[in-house]
C-alpha positions in Angstrom: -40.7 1.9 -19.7 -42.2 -1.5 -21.6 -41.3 -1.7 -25.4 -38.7 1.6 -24.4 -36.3 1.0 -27.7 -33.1 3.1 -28.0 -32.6 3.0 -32.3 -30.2 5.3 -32.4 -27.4 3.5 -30.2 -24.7 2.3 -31.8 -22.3 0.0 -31.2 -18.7 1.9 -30.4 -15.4 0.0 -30.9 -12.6 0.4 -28.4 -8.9 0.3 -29.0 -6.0 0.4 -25.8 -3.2 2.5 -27.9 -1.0 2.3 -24.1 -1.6 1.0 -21.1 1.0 2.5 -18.4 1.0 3.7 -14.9 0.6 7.0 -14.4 0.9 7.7 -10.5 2.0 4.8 -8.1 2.5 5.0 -4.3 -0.4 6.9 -3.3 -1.2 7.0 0.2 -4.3 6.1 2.0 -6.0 9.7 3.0 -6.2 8.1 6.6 -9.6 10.0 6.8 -11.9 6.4 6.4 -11.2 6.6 2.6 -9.3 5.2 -0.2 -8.1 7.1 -3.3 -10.4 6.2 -5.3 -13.4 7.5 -2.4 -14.5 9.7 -5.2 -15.8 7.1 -7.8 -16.0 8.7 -11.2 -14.4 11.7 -10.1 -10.8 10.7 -11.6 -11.0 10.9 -15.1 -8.8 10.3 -18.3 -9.7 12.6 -21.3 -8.5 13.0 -24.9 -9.2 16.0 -26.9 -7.0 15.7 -30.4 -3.3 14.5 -29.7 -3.6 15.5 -26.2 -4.6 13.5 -23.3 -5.2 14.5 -19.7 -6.1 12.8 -16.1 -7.2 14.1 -13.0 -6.7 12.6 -9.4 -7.4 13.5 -5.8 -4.0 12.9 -3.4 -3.5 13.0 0.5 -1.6 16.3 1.6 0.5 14.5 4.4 1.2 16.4 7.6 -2.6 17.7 7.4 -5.7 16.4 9.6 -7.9 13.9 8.4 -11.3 15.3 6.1 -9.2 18.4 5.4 -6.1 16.7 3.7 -6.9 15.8 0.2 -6.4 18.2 -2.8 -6.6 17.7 -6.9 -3.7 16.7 -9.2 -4.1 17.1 -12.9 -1.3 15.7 -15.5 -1.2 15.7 -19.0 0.7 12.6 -21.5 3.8 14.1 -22.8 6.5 12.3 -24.7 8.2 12.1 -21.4 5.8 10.2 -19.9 2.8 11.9 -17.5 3.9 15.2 -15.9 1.7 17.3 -13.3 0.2 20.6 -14.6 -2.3 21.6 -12.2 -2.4 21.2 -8.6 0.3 21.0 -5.3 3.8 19.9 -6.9 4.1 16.0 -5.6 
């Protein structure tokens, strides 16, 4: 990997339009993780006007390392609303 030369990176500039909270409160999954056990999984993601995040949640009231399910929520001009997923 000596002399290994990327020419074609360039350098990208980055601007915060908002920075908000979108979900607050989350319970620990009282399984040994956190909500953020899946590292890279969450993601926020733009495509044209729109813009979209996904996040894992504890289901309370169901055993441990069977009690997390997926949440996705799209910006609206009403602030972040679910779309996909268990209602909250």
């Amino acid at each position: 990997m000596a002399g290994l030369v990327f020419s074609s990176l360039q350098a990208v500039e980055v601007k915060v339009n908002r920075e908000e909270t979108i979900v607050s409160g989350i319970p620990f999954f009282e399984n040994g993780a956190s909500p953020g056990w899946n590292n890279g999984s969450p993601m926020i993601v733009r495509q044209d006007d729109d813009v979209w995040f996904s996040l894992s949640r504890p289901v309370e009231g169901v055993p441990p390392y069977a009690n997390t399910y997926w949440q996705i929520y799209k910006r609206q001009d009403e602030g972040w609303k679910t779309r996909c997923g268990l209602p909250v």
